[in-house]
N, C-alpha and C positions, 0 to 999 in steps of 0.2 A: 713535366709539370702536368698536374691533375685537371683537367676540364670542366668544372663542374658547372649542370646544369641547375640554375635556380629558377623558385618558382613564385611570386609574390601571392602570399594569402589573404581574403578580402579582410580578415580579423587581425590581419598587420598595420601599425600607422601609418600613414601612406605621408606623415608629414615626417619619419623617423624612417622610411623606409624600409623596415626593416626586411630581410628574406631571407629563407631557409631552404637549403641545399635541399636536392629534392631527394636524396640519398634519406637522410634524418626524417623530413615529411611523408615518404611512402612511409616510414618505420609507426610516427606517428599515428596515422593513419589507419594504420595493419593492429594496432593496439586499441585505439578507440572500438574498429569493427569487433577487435576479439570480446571486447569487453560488452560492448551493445547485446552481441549474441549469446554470450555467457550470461547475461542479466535477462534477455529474452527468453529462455530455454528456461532456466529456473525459475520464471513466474509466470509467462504467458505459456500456454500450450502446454499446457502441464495440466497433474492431477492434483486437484488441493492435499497437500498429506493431512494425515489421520491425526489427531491432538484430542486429547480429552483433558481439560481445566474445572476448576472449581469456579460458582458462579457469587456474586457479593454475599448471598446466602448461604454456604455453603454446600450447595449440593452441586453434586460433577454433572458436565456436558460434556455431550462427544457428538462429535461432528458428523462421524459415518452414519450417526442415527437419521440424517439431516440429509444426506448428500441421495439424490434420486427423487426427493420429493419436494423441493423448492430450491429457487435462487438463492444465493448465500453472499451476504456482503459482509468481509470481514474490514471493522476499521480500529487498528492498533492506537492509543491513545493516553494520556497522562491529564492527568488533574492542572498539572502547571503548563499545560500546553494551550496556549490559545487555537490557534489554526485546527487542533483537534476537536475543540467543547465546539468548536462551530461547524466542523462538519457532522458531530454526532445530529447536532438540533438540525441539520441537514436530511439528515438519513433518516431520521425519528418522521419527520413530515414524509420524505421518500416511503416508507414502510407502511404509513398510513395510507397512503393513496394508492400501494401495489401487495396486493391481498397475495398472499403466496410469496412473499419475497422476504426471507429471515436478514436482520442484520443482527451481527454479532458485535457488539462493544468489549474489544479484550484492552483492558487496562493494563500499561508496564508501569504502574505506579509502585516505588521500591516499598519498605519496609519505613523508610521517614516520611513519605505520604500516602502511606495506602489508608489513613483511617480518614482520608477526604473521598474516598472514592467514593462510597456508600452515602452520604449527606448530597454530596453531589447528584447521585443519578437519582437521587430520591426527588430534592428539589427540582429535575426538570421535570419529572413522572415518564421518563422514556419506558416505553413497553416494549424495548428487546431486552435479551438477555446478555447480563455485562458480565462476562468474565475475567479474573484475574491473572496474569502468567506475571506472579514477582520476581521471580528470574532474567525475565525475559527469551524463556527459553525457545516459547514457540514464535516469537518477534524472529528470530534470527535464521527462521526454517524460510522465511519469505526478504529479513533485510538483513544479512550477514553484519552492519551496520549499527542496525540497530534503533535509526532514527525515529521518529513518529511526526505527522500522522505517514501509516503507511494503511492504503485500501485497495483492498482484492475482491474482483467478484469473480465468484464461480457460477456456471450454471444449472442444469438442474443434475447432469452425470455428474458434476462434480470436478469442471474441467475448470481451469481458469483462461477466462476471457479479456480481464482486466484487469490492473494493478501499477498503483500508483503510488512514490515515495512523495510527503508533503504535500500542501493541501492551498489551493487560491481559491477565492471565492471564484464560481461559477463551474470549479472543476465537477460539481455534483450534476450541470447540464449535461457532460460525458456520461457520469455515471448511469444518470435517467433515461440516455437514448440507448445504451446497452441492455439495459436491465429491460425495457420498455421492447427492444429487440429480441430478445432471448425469449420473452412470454408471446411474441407475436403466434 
């Protein structure tokens, strides 16, 4: 007969008891870490990649133009996305108050709302520049997923320092002490 040691985890019901072989929990475990580090490696400590999109006006950005001479806050976002229009009006006020610091508004609004996008950025008067990626192409170089809001800040080489899927109020205190850190 097999011995198995078990191990009770605090995220078990403790009125259900339940517990998991510690065989299946290391395994667990060994996959959450894979995965942590796999998600860390491709957005933190890394090099922002190169993208060039077209902006609501149509004329193209490209990012390398960008990279070595200011902070760079990308935040991916949709028209139908609440959590997103409030971090933009986030960043919008961020921007104004950190002279040197670009935020970039890249829209994954498809083909049946991309003609909100423009009335949109118009009505708030934000003064970054909003790019478009309808594909979603360049969304998926940062969240294989796809989700939004997703916000990355690079610094001024062009490194990423931070990056974040989804958005709660206050997450933009993080943001400000980073960005506010990087210009120190």
């Amino acid at each position: 007969m097999t011995n198995y040691v078990c191990i009770r985890l605090s995220w078990c019901s403790r009125t259900a008891g339940r517990y998991l072989k510690k065989d299946k929990m290391l395994k667990t475990i060994l996959a959450a870490l894979m995965l942590i580090a796999l998600f860390a490696s491709t957005l933190q400590a890394a090099d922002l990649p190169d993208f060039s999109l077209q902006d609501i006006n149509g004329a193209r950005f490209q990012v390398r133009d960008h990279v070595g001479k200011e902070v760079i806050i990308i935040s991916f976002w949709a028209t139908w996305c609440v959590p997103c229009k409030q971090l933009l009006t986030r960043l919008e006020k961020m921007r104004l108050e950190h002279p040197g610091l670009l935020v970039l508004a890249i829209s994954v609004d498809d083909s049946s709302t991309l003609a909100a996008v423009k009335p949109y950025v118009s009505g708030k008067k934000f003064g970054f520049p909003v790019l478009l990626d309808i594909d979603s192409r360049v969304l998926r170089m940062f969240d294989p997923e796809s989700k939004v809001p997703v916000t990355v800040v690079a610094d001024k080489t062009g490194s990423i320092v931070y990056s974040r899927i989804g958005y709660l109020p206050g997450d933009e205190k993080e943001i400000r002490k980073i960005v506010e850190g990087i210009n120190r």
